[in-house]
RONU-119140 format. One record per residue: residue number from 1; residue in three letters; chain; x, y, z of N, C-alpha, C, CB in turn. Coordinates in steps of 0.02 Angstrom, whole numbers. Glycine has a CB too. Layout:
REM RONU-119140
PT;NUM;ALA;A;X;Y;Z;X;Y;Z;X;Y;Z;X;Y;Z $
...
END
This chain:
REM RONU-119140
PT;1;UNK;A;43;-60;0;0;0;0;44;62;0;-48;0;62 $
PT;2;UNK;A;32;111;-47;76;186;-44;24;235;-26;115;213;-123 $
PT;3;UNK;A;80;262;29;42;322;84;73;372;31;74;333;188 $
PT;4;UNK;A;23;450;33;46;484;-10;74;525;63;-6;515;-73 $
PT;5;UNK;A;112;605;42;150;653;101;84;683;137;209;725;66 $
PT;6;UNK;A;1;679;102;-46;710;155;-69;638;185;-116;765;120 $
PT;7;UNK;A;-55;583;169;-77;547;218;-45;546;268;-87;496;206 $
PT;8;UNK;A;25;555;252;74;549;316;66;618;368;161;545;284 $
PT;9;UNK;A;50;664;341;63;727;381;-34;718;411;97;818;319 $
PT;10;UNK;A;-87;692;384;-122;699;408;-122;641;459;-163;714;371 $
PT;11;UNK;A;-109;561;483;-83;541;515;-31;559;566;-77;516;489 $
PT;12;UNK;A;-7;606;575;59;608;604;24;618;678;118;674;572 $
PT;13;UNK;A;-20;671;688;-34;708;750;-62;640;797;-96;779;738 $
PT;14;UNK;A;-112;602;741;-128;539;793;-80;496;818;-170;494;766 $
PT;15;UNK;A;-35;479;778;20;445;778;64;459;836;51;455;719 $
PT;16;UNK;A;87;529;865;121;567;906;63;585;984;146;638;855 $
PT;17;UNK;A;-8;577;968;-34;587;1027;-52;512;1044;-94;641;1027 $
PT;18;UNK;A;-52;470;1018;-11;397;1041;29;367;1059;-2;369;1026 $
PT;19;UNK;A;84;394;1057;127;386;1068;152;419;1147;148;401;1012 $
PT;20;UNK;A;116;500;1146;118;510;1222;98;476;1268;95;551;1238 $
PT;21;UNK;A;7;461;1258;-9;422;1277;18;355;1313;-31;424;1244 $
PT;22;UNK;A;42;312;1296;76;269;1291;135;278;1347;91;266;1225 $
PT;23;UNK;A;171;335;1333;218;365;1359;205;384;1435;231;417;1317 $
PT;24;UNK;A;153;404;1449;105;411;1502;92;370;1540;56;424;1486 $
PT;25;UNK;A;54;323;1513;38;257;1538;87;211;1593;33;219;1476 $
PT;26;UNK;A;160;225;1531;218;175;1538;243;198;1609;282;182;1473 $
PT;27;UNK;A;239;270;1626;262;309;1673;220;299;1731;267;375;1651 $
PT;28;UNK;A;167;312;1726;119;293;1792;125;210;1815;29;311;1770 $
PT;29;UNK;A;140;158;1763;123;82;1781;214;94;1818;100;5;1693 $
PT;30;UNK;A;257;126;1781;318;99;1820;333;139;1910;389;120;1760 $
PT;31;UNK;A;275;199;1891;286;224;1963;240;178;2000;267;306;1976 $
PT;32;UNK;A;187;163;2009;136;109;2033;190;43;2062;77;83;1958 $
PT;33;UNK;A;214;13;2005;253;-44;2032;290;-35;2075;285;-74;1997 $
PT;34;UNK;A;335;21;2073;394;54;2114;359;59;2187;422;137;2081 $
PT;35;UNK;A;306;110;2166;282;108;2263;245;49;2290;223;174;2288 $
PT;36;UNK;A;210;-10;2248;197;-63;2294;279;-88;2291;131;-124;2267 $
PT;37;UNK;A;319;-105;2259;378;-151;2279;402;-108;2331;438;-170;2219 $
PT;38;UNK;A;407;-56;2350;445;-14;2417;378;-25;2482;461;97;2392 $
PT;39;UNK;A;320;-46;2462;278;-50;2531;300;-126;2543;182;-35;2525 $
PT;40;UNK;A;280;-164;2485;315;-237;2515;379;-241;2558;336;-282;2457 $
PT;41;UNK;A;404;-210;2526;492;-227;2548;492;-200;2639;567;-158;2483 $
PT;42;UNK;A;462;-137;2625;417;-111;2709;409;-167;2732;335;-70;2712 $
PT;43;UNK;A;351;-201;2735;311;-262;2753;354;-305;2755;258;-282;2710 $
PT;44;UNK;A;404;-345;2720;460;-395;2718;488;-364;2783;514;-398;2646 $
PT;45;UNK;A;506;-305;2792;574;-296;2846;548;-274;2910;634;-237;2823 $
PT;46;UNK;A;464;-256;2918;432;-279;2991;418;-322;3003;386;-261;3013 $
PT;47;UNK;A;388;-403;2945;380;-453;2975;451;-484;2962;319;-489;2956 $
PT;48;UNK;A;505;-442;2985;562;-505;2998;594;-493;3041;611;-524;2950 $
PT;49;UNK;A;586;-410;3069;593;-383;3125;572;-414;3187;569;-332;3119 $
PT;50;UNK;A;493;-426;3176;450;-457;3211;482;-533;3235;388;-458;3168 $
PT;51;UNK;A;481;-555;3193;503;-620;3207;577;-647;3234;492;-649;3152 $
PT;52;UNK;A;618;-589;3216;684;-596;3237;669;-597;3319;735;-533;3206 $
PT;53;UNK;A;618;-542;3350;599;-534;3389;584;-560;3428;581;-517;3383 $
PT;54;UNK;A;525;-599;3407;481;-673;3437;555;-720;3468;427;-730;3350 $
PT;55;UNK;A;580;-724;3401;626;-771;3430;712;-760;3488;640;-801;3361 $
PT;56;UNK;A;704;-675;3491;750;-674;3540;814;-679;3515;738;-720;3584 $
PT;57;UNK;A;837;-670;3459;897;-654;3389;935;-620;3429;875;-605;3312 $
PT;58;UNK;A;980;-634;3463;1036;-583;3475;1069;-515;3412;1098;-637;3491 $
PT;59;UNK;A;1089;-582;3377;1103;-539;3300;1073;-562;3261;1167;-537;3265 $
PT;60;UNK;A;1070;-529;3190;1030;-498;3153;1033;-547;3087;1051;-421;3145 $
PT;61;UNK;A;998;-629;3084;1042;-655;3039;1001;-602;2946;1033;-769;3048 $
PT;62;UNK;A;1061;-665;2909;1028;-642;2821;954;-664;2806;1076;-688;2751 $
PT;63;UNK;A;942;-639;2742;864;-651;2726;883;-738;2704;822;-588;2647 $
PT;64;UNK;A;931;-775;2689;931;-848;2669;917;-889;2746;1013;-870;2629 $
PT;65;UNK;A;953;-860;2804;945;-893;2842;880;-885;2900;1002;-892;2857 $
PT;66;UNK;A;856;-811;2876;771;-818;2902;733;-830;2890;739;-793;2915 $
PT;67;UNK;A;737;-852;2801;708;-907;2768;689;-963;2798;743;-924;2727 $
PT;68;UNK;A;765;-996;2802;775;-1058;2831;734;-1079;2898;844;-1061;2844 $
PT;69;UNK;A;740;-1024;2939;726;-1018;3003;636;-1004;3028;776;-958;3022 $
PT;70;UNK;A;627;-983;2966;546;-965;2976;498;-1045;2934;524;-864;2919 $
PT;71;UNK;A;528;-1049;2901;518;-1150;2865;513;-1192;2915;591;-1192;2819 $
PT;72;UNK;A;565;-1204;2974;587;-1251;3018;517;-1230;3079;680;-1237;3043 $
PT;73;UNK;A;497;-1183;3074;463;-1155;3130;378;-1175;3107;485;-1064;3139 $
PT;74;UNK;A;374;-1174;3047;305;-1200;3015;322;-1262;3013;278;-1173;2943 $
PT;75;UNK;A;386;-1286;2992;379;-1348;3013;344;-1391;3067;422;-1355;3018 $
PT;76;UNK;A;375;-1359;3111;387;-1382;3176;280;-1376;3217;469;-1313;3220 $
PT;77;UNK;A;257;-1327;3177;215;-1340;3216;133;-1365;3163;216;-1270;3268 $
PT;78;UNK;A;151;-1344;3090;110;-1391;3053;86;-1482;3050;137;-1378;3004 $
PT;79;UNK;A;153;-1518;3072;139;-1576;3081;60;-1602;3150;217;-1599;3098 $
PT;80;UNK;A;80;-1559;3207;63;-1570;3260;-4;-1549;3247;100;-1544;3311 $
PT;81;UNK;A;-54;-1492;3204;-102;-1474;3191;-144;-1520;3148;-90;-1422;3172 $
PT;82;UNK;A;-101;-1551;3114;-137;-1604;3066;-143;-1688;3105;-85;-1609;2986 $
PT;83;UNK;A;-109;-1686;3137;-126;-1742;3181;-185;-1745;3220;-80;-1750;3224 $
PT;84;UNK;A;-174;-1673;3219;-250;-1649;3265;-302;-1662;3257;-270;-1592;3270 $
PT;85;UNK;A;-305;-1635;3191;-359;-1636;3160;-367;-1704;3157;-360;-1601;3101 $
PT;86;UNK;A;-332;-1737;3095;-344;-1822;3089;-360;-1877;3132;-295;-1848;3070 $
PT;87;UNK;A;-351;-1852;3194;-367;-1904;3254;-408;-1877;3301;-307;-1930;3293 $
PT;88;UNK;A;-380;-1847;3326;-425;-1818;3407;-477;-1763;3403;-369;-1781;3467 $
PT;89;UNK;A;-500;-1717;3338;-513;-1670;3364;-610;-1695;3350;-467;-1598;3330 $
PT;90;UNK;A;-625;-1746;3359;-702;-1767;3360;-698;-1848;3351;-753;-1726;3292 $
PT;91;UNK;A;-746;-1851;3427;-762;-1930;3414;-840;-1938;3434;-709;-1987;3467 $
PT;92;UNK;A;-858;-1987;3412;-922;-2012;3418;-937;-2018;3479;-933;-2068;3388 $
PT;93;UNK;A;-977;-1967;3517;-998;-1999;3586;-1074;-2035;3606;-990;-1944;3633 $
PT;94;UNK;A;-1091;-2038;3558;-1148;-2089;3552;-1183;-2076;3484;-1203;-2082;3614 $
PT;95;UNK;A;-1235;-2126;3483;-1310;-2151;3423;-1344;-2154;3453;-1324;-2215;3379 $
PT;96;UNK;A;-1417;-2132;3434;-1475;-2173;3439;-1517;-2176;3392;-1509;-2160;3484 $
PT;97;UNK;A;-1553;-2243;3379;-1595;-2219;3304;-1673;-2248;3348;-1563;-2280;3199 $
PT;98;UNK;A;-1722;-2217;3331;-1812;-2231;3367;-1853;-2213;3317;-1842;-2179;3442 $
PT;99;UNK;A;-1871;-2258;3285;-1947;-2203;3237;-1939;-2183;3186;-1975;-2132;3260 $
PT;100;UNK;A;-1864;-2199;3154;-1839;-2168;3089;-1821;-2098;3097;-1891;-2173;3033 $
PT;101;UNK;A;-1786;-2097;3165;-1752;-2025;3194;-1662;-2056;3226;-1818;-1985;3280 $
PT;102;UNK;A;-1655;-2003;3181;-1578;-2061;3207;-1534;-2014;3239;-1523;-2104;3133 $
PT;103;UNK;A;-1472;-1999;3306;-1455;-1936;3333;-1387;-1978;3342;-1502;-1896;3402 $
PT;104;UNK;A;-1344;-1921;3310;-1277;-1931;3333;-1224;-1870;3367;-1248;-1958;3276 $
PT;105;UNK;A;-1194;-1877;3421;-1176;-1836;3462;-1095;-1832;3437;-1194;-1859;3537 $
PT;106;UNK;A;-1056;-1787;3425;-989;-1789;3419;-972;-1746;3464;-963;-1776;3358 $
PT;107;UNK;A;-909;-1755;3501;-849;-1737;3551;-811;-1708;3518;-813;-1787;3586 $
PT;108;UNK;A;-786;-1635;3521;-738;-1588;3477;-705;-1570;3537;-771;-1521;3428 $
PT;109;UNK;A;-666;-1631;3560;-601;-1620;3588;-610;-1595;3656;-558;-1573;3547 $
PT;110;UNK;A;-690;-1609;3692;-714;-1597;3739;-716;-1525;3765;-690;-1636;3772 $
PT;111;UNK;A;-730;-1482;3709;-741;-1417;3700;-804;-1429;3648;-673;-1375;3672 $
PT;112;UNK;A;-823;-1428;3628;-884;-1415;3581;-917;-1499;3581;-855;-1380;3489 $
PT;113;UNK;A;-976;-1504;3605;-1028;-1551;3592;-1061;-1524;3518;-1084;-1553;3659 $
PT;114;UNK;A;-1074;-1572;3477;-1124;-1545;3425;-1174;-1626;3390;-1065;-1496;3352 $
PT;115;UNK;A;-1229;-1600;3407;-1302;-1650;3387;-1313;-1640;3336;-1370;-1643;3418 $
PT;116;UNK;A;-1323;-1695;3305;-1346;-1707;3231;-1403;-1750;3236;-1291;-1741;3183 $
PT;117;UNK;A;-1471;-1715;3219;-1513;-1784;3202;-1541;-1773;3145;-1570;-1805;3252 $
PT;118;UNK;A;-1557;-1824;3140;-1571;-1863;3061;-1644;-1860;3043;-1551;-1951;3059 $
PT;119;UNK;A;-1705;-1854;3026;-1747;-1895;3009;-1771;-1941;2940;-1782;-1865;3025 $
PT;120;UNK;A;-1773;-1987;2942;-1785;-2028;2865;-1864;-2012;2852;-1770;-2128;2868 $
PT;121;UNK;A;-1892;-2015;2821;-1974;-2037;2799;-1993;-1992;2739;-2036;-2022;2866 $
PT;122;UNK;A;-2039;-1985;2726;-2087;-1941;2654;-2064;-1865;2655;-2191;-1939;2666 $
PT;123;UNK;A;-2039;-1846;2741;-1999;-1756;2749;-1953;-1769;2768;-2023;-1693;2796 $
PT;124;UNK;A;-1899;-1785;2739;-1841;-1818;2780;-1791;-1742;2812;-1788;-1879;2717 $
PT;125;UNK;A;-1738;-1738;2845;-1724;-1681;2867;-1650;-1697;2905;-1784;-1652;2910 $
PT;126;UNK;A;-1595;-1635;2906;-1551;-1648;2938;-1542;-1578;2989;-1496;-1671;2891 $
PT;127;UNK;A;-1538;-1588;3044;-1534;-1525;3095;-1457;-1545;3134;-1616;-1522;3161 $
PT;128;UNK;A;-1442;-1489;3152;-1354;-1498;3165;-1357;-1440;3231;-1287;-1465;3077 $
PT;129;UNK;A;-1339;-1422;3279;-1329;-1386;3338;-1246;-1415;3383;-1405;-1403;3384 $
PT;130;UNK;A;-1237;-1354;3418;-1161;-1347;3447;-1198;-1315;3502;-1091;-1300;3402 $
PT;131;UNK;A;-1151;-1358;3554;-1172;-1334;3630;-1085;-1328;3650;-1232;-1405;3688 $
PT;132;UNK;A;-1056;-1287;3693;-998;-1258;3720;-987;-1292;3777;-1001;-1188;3732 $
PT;133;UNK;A;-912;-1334;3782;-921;-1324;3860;-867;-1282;3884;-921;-1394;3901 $
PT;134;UNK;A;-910;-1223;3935;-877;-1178;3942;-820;-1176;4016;-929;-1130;3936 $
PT;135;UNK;A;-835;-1228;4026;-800;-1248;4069;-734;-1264;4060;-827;-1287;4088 $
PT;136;UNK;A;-730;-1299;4009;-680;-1331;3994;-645;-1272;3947;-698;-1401;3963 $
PT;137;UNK;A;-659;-1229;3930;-640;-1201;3860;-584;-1158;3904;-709;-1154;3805 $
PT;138;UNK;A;-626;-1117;3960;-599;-1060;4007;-537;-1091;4063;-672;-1028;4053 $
PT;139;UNK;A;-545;-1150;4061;-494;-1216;4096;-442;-1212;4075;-507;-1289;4084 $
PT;140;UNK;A;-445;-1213;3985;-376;-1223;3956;-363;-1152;3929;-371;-1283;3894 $
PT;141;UNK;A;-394;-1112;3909;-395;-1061;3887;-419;-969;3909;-419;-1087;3849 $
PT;142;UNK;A;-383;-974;3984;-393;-938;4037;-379;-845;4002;-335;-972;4102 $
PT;143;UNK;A;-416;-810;4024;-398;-722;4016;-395;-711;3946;-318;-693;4051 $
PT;144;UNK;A;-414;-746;3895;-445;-713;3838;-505;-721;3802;-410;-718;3801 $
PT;145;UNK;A;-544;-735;3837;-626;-725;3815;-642;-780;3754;-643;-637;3781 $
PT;146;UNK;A;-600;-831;3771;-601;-894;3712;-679;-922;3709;-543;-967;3735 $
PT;147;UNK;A;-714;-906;3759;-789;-932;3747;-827;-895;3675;-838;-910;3825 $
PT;148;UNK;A;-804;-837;3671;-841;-774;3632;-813;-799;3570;-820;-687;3653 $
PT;149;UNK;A;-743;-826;3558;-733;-837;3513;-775;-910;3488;-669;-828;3514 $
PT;150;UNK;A;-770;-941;3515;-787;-1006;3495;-868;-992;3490;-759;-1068;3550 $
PT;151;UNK;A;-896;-955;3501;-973;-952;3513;-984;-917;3443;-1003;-906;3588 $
PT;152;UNK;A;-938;-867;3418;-933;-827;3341;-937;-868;3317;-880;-788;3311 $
PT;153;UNK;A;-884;-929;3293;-885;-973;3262;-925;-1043;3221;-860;-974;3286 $
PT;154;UNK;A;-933;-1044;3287;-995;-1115;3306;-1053;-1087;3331;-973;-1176;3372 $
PT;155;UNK;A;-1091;-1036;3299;-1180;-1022;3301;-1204;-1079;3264;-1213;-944;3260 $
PT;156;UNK;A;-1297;-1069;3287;-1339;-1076;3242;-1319;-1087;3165;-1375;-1026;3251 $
PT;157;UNK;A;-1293;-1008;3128;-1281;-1023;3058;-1239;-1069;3040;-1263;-975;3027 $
PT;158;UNK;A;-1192;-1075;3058;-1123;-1146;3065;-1167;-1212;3064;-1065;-1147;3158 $
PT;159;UNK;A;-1196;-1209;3106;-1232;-1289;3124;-1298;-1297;3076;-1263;-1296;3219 $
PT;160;UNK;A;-1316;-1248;3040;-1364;-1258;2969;-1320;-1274;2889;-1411;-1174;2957 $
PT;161;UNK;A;-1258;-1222;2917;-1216;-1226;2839;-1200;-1290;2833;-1143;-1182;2827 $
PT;162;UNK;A;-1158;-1314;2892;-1130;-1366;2869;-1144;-1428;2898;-1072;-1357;2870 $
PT;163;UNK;A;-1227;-1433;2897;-1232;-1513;2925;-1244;-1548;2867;-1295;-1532;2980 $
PT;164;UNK;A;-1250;-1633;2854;-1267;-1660;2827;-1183;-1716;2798;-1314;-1613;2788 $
PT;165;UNK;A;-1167;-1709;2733;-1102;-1735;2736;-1053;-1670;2767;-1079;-1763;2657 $
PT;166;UNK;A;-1052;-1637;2763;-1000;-1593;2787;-996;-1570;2840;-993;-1550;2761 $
PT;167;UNK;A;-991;-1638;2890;-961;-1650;2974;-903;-1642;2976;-968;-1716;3010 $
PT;168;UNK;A;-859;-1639;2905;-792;-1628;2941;-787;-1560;2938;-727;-1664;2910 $
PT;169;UNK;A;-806;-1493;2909;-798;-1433;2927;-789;-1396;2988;-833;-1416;2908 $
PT;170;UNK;A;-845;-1438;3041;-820;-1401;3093;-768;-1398;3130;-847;-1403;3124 $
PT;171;UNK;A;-747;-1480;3106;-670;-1497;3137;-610;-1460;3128;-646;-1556;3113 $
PT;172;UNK;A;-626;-1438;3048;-578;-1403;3000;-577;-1317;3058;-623;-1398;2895 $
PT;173;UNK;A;-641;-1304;3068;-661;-1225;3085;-614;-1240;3165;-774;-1199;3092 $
PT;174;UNK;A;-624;-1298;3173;-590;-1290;3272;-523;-1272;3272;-586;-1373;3327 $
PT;175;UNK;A;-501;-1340;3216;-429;-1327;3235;-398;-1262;3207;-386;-1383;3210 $
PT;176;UNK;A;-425;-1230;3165;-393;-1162;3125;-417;-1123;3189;-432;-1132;3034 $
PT;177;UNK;A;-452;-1108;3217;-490;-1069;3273;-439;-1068;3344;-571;-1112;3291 $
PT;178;UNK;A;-407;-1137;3352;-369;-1165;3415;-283;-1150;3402;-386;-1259;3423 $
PT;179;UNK;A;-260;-1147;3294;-214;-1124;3304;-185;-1061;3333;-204;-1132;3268 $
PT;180;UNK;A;-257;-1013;3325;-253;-950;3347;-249;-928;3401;-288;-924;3332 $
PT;181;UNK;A;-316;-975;3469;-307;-955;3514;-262;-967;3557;-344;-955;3528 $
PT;182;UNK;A;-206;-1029;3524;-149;-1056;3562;-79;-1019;3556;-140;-1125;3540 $
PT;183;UNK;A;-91;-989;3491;-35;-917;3460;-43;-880;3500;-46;-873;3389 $
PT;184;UNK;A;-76;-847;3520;-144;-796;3606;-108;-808;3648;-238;-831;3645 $
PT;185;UNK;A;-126;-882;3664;-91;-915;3735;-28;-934;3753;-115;-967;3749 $
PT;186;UNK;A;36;-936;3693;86;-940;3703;122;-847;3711;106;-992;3650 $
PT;187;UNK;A;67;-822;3675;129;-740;3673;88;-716;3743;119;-656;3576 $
PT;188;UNK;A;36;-741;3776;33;-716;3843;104;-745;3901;-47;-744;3869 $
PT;189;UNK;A;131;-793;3882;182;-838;3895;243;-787;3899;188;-898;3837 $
PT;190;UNK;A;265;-753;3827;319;-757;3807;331;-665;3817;324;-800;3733 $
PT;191;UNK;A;281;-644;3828;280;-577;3819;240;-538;3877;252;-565;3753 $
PT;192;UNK;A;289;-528;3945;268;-503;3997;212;-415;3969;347;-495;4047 $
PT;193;UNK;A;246;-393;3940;224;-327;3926;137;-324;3892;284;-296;3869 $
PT;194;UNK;A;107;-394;3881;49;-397;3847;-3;-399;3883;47;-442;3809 $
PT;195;UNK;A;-34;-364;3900;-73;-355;3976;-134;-363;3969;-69;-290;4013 $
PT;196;UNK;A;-172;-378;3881;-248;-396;3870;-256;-419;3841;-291;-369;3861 $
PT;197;UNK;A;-270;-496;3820;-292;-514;3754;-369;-551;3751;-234;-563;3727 $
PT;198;UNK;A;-403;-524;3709;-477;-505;3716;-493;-506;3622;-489;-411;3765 $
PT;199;UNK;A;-557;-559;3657;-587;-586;3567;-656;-538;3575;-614;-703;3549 $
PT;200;UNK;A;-682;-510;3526;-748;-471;3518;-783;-476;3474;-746;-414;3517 $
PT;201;UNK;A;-831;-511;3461;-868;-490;3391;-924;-435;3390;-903;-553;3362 $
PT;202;UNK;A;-902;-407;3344;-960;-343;3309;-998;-330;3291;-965;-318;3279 $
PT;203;UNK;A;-1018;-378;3254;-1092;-383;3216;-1079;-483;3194;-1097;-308;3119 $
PT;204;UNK;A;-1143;-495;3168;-1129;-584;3153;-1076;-609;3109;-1190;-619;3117 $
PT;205;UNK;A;-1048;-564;3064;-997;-564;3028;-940;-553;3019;-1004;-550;3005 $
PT;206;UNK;A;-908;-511;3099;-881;-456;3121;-852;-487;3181;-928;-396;3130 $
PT;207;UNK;A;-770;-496;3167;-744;-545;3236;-666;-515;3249;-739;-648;3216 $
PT;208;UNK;A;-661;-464;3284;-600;-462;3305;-565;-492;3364;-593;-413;3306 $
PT;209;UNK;A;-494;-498;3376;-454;-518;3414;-380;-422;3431;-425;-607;3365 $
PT;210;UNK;A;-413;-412;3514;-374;-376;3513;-323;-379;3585;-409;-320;3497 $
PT;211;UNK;A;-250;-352;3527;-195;-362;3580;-183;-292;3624;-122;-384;3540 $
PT;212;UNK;A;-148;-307;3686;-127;-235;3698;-55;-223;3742;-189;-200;3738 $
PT;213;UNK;A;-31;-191;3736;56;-195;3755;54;-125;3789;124;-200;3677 $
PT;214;UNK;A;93;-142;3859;102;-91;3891;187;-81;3902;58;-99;3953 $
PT;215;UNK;A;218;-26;3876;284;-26;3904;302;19;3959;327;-14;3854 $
PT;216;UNK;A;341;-37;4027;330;-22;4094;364;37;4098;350;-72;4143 $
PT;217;UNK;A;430;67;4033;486;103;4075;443;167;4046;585;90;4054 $
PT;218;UNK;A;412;190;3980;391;249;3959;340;264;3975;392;258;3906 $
PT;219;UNK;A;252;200;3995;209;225;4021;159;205;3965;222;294;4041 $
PT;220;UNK;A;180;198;3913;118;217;3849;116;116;3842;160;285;3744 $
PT;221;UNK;A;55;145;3806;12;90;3779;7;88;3711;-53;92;3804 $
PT;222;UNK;A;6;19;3698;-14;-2;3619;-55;-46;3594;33;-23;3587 $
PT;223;UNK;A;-113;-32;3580;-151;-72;3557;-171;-101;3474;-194;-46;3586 $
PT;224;UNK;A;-160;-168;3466;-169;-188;3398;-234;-251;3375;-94;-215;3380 $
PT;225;UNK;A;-268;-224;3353;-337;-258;3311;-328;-289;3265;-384;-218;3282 $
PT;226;UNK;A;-346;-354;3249;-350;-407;3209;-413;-416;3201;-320;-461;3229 $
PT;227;UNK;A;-437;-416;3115;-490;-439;3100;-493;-529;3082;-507;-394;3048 $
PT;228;UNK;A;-518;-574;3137;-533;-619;3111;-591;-653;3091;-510;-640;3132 $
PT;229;UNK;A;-629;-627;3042;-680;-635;3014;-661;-695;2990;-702;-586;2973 $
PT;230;UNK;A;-617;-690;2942;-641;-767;2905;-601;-806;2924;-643;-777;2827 $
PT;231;UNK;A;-623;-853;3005;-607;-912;3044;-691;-923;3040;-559;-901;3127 $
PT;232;UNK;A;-719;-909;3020;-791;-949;3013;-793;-980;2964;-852;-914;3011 $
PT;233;UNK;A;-752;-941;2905;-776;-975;2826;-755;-1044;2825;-738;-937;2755 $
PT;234;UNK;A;-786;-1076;2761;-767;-1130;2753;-693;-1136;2729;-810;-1156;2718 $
PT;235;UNK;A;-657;-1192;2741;-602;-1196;2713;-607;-1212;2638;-565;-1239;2748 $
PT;236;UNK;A;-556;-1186;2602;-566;-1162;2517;-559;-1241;2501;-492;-1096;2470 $
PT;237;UNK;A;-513;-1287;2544;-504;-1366;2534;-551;-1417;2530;-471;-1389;2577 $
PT;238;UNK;A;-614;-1373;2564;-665;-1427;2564;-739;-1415;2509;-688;-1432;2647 $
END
């Protein structure tokens, strides 16, 4: 195809305000990338701060060996959660079947009772309920309001979503629920300066966990809010 010199000169202006364009574009996407890679890199060097922390680091190791060091530590406590789950964290504490009504009781680790009954016939039906024992919960899980949490969790709506085959959800919801409140219960352990740790929910959807740190030599306080809303959801695995 032959462009004549007015096609070219009448082309040109589009050609060149495309080109700014473009030019524009290229400039805003590379500043964009630039300031999330400098907030990450932020974020990388408080949670390693943090953790250097947790763990009481005299010195300051490299990013290969806090790699290493933060692996060994999920290691170390992923195995023990899945055991959890797989064995102990619900057993059958009884049946009964009468009338074509059949009720089965499961034990969640002697913290959560939850009833399932059945009915077979022409309206057949599955009803699912969670009873607390709060006794036991506040036993092992003393000065942070672990009842409130577990009560967010395990309502009414929980025990409609997921009855029927999907008895193992709640198991799934405990132990994700217990890694947390045992994370709670070890930094009340490890961290004299933490003087409240307190679960709240907000609305039915709406579940925080809040910390609070007092430092003895300056006087001031610090308080930090965690939204854990989605320890109710289902796990994406199931």
């Amino acid at each position: 195809m032959h462009y004549t010199e007015g096609d070219v000169n009448r082309f040109t202006p589009v050609y060149n305000s495309l080109s700014l364009t473009i030019e524009v574009f290229h400039d805003k996407l590379t500043t964009t990338m630039r300031l999330t890679l400098e907030a990450l890199d932020k974020k990388i060097l408080t949670l390693t701060r943090i953790f250097h922390s947790c763990c009481k680091l005299k010195a300051e190791p490299g990013v290969g060996e806090t790699i290493t060091m933060v692996t060994e530590q999920l290691a170390k406590k992923t195995p023990h959660r899945f055991i959890r789950l797989d064995t102990q964290v619900r057993v059958v504490q009884g049946m009964t079947s009468l009338n074509g009504q059949h009720n089965v009781i499961l034990n969640h680790l002697d913290l959560i009772i939850q009833s399932i009954r059945l009915i077979v016939g022409p309206k057949s039906s599955v009803r699912s309920s969670f009873k607390l024992n709060e006794t036991n919960i506040t036993k092992n899980f003393p000065n942070m309001d672990a009842c409130i949490a577990l009560w967010f969790v395990f309502n009414a709506e929980t025990a409609h979503k997921y009855v029927g085959t999907k008895t193992l959800v709640p198991s799934l919801l405990l132990g994700s629920l217990l890694d947390v409140v045992e994370e709670v219960q070890t930094a009340q352990t490890e961290f004299q300066n933490l003087t409240l740790s307190s679960f709240s929910p907000l609305s039915v959807d709406r579940f925080n966990l809040m910390l609070c740190f007092f430092n003895f030599n300056s006087g001031r306080k610090v308080s930090i809010t965690f939204n854990l809303s989605c320890l109710k959801r289902k796990p994406i695995f199931c």
